[in-house]
C-alpha positions in Angstrom: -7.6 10.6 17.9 -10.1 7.9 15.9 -11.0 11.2 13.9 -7.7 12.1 13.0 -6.9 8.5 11.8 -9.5 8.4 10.1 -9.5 11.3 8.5 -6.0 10.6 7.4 -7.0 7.6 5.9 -10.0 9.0 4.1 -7.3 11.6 2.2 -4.7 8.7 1.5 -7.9 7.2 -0.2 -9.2 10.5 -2.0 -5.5 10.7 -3.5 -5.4 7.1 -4.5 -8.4 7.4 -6.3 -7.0 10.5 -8.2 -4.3 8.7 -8.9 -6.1 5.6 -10.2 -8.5 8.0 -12.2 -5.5 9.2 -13.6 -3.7 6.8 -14.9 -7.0 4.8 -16.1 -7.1 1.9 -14.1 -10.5 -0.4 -14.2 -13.6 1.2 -12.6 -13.7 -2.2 -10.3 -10.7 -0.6 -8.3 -12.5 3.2 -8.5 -15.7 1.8 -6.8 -14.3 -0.2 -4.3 -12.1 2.4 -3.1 -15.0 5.2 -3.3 -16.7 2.0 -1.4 -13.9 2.2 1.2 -13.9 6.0 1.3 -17.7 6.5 2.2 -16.7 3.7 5.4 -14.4 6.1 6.5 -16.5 9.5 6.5 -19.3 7.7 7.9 -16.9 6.5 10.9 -15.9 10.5 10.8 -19.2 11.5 11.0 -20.4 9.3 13.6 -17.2 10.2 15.7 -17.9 14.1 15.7 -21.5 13.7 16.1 -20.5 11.2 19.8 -18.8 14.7 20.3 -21.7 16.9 19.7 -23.8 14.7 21.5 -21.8 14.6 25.0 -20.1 17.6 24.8 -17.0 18.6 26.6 -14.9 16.2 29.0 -16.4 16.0 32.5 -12.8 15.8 34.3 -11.7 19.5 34.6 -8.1 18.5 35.2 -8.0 15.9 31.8 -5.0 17.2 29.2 -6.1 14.6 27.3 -9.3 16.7 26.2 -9.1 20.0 27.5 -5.6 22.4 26.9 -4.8 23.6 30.3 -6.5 27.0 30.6 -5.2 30.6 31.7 -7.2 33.1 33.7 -9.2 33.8 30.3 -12.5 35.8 30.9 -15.5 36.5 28.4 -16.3 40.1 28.8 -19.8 39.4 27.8 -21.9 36.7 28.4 -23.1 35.3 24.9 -20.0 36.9 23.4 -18.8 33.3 22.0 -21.5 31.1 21.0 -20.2 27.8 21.7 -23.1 25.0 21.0 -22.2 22.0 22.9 -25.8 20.6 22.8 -26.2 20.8 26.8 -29.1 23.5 27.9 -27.6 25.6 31.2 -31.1 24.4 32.7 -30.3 21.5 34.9 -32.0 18.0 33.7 -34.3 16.5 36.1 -33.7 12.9 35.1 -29.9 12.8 33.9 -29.7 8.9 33.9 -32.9 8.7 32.2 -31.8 9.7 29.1 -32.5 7.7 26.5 -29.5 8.7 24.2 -26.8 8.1 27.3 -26.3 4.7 27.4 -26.5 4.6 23.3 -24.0 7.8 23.7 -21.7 5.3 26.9 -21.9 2.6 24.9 -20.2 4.5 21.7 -17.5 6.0 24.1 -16.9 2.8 25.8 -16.2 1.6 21.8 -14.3 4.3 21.4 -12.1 3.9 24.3 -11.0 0.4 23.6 -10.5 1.2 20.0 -7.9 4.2 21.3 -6.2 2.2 24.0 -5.6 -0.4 21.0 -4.1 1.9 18.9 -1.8 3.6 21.5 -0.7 -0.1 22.1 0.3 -0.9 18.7 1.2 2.6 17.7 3.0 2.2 14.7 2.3 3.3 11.6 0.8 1.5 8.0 3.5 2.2 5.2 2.6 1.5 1.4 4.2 -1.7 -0.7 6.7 1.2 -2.3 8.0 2.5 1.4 8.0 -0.9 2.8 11.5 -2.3 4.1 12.1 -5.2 2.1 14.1 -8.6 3.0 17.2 -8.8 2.3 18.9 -11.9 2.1 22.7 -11.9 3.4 25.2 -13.7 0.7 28.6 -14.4 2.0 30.7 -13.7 0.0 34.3 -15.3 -1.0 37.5 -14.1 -0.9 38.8 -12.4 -4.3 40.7 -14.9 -6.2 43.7 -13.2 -7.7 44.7 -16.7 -9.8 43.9 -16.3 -13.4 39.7 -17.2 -13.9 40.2 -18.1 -17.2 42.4 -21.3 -16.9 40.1 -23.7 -16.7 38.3 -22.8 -19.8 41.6 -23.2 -21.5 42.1 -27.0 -20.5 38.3 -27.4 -21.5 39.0 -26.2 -24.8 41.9 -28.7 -25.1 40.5 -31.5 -24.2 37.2 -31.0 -26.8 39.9 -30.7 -29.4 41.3 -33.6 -28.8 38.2 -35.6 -28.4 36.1 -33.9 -31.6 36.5 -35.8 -34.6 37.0 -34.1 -37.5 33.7 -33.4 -39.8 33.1 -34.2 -43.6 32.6 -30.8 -44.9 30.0 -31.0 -48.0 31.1 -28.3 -50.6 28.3 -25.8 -51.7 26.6 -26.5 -55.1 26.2 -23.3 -57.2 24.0 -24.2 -60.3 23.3 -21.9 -62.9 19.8 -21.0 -63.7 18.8 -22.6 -66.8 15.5 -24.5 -68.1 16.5 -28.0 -67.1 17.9 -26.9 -63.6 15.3 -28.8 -62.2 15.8 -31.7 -63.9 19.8 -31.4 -62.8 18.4 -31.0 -59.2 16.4 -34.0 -58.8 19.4 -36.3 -60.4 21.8 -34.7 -58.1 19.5 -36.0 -54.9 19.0 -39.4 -56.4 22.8 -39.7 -56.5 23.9 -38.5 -53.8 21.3 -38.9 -51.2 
């Protein structure tokens, strides 16, 4: 299950890369993700390799590891070569192994890391999936009065209040050689 995760996360990271190589975002972002992806296939590898190390599931009857099995028989001995890593020769000194407690201690790590997962099992979305809040507006009643009444008192009253403006007519000149002259009398005139 941990390899299956992670391996799911290690493709959602391969295709954001892709994606962020494509569209030429800043190499910060690429190396932090490539970062991120190497964390993951370490994890992977050190998973499978727990695997190889301890080899099959020790309770016969677990359908948690092993698929319940028919009356299957190999017609040759050595006709599947299946490496689990265990010899058929018996070890004399199975507990003093120096790689079972290391290997115990990983599965132990494992275990708790499972049963956590199986507790909160839900699963990550991205931003874009997400459900986003929504906030509830109550809403009014349709008015069916006319809306635009009250903008026709408001213009009413503003004419009646507005006093009327002193309009300044526009003062055409004609180009000539002293319309300078005739421009600077007209602003000490009229200022």
């Amino acid at each position: 299950m941990q390899i299956d995760k992670n391996q799911e996360f290690a493709q959602n990271c391969r295709k954001t890369i892709n994606d962020v190589q494509n569209n030429g975002s800043n190499e910060s972002l690429i190396t932090s993700r490539n970062h991120e992806l190497k964390g993951y296939e370490t994890h992977i590898a050190e998973c499978e390799e727990a695997f190889r190390t301890i080899g099959p599931c020790p309770l016969v009857n677990c359908t948690k590891h092993h698929e319940i099995t028919k009356d299957v028989e190999i017609a040759e001995q050595g006709q599947y070569s299946v490496s689990t890593g265990v010899s058929p020769h018996k070890n004399p000194n199975p507990n003093k192994s120096p790689s079972f407690a290391k290997t115990s201690a990983m599965l132990d790590k494992y275990n708790k890391i499972d049963r956590k997962l199986s507790e909160n099992s839900f699963k990550i979305v991205s931003r874009k999936n997400a459900a986003k809040p929504r906030s509830e507006e109550n809403k009014s009643e349709i008015e069916t009065s006319n809306k635009f009444q009250h903008l026709l008192d408001v213009e009413e009253q503003d004419t009646l209040t507005e006093t009327p403006k002193i309009l300044i007519l526009a003062i055409t000149l004609k180009l000539t050689n002293d319309y300078n002259l005739t421009l600077q009398e007209i602003s000490r005139n009229h200022p």
